[in-house]
C-alpha positions, 0 to 999 in steps of 0.5 A: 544508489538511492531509489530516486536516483535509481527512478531517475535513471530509469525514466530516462532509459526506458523506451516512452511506452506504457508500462502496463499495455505497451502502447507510447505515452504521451508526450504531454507526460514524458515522465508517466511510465502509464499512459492515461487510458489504463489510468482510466480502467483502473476500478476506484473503490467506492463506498462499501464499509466504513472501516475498509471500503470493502463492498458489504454483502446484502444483510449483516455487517461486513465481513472481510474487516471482522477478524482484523486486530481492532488497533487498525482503525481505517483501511484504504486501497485505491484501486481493485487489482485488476488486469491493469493493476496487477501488470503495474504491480508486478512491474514493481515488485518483480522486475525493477520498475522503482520509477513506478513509485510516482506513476502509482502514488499519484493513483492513490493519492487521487483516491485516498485523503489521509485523516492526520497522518504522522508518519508512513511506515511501510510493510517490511519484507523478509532481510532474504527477500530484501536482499534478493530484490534489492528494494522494498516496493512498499517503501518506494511506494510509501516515499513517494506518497510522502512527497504527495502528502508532505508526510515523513516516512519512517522504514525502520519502526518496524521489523520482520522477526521471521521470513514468512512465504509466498502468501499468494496460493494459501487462503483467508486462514493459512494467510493469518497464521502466515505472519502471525507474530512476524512484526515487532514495532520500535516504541513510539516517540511522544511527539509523534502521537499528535499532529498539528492541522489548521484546526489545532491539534489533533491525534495523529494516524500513523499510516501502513504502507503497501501495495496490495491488499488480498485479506488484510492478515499482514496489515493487520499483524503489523497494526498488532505490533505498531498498537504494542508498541505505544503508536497512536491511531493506525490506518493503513493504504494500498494502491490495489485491492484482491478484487473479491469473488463477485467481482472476479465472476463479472470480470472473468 
């Protein structure tokens, strides 16, 4: 069964409440699996870095990008992983909720402008976590995008060549040797390194796909392997951003 099909039916069955908060969504929208007030908390990401919009602390120049290989040009993530945020990811993610593509791709949409995309390619998981779940959340999340932007995705360029861990207790370090040479990327066809745009053509970004963010260590990896394989200009966009310790301090 296709994961359209599978949304589909999904939003036909599920009762008409917010997936997130549980309260009714409007009738105006009968197709939103979120309600318009916890669209509105989310926290867009606003400012900070050049590279990957993370706040910049007072003095020196940004810290949280620094270790990334230098093949990943730009970082985007929509929204900071907040209350609601992390509800709708792991509606995803954990409990099949694949209709959410839409609902999540419309938030990232609204927040993140694509510079000449060529391809989406979305972070693969493990063949043992795939077939456990049975879907990639970040390729539903890259599909529906794909529609939004009218830009190909593209699943099979890359491949995991070992099951990684849970990265959600390990820290900054741990999460890096995590999925250090975990990715390896098919070569990159000749057409796909230019993208043609009302202004002519220009260098295509070739763009990763995910749904949350918390270091950037599988992001970056998998940039590793795309640059390795002969693919052009690597930007990367999720829907969520691990909210950093100041923020989680006026949060809590």
């Amino acid at each position: 069964m296709s994961w359209k099909l599978l949304s589909t039916l999904e939003r036909l069955l599920l009762p008409n409440a917010c997936i997130a908060c549980g309260q009714a969504v409007e009738r105006r929208r009968p197709d939103a699996l979120i309600c318009t007030v916890c669209i509105a908390r989310l926290a867009p990401l606003v400012g900070g870095c050049d590279r990957c919009r993370q706040p910049l602390p007072p003095v020196g120049p940004c810290r949280f990008c620094a270790e990334w290989t230098a093949s990943m040009a730009w970082v985007r993530s929509a929204v900071w992983l907040g209350e609601e945020a992390r509800a709708i990811v792991h509606h995803l993610k954990y409990d099949g909720y694949v209709a959410l593509g839409p609902d999540i791709a419309r938030v990232v949409a609204r927040h993140v402008t694509p510079r000449y995309p060529a391809c989406l390619i979305p972070i693969p998981l493990g063949h043992r976590r795939l077939k456990r779940r049975g879907y990639n959340q970040a390729e539903i999340l890259a599909r529906a995008l794909g529609e939004l932007w009218d830009v190909p995705v593209v699943p099979g360029v890359l491949r995991r060549l070992r099951e990684t861990g849970p990265q959600t207790s390990l820290d900054a370090a741990a999460r890096e040797a995590n999925v250090a040479g975990a990715f390896r990327a098919s070569r990159c066809p000749p057409d796909v390194r230019w993208s043609a745009s009302r202004s002519g053509a220009k260098q295509a970004s070739v763009i990763l796909v995910d749904d949350v963010l918390t270091t950037g260590a599988t992001m970056s990896a998998a940039a590793q392997a795309l640059l390795e394989g002969g693919w052009p200009e690597i930007g990367a966009v999720t829907f969520a951003r691990a909210l950093p310790y100041s923020a989680k301090a006026v949060a809590a």
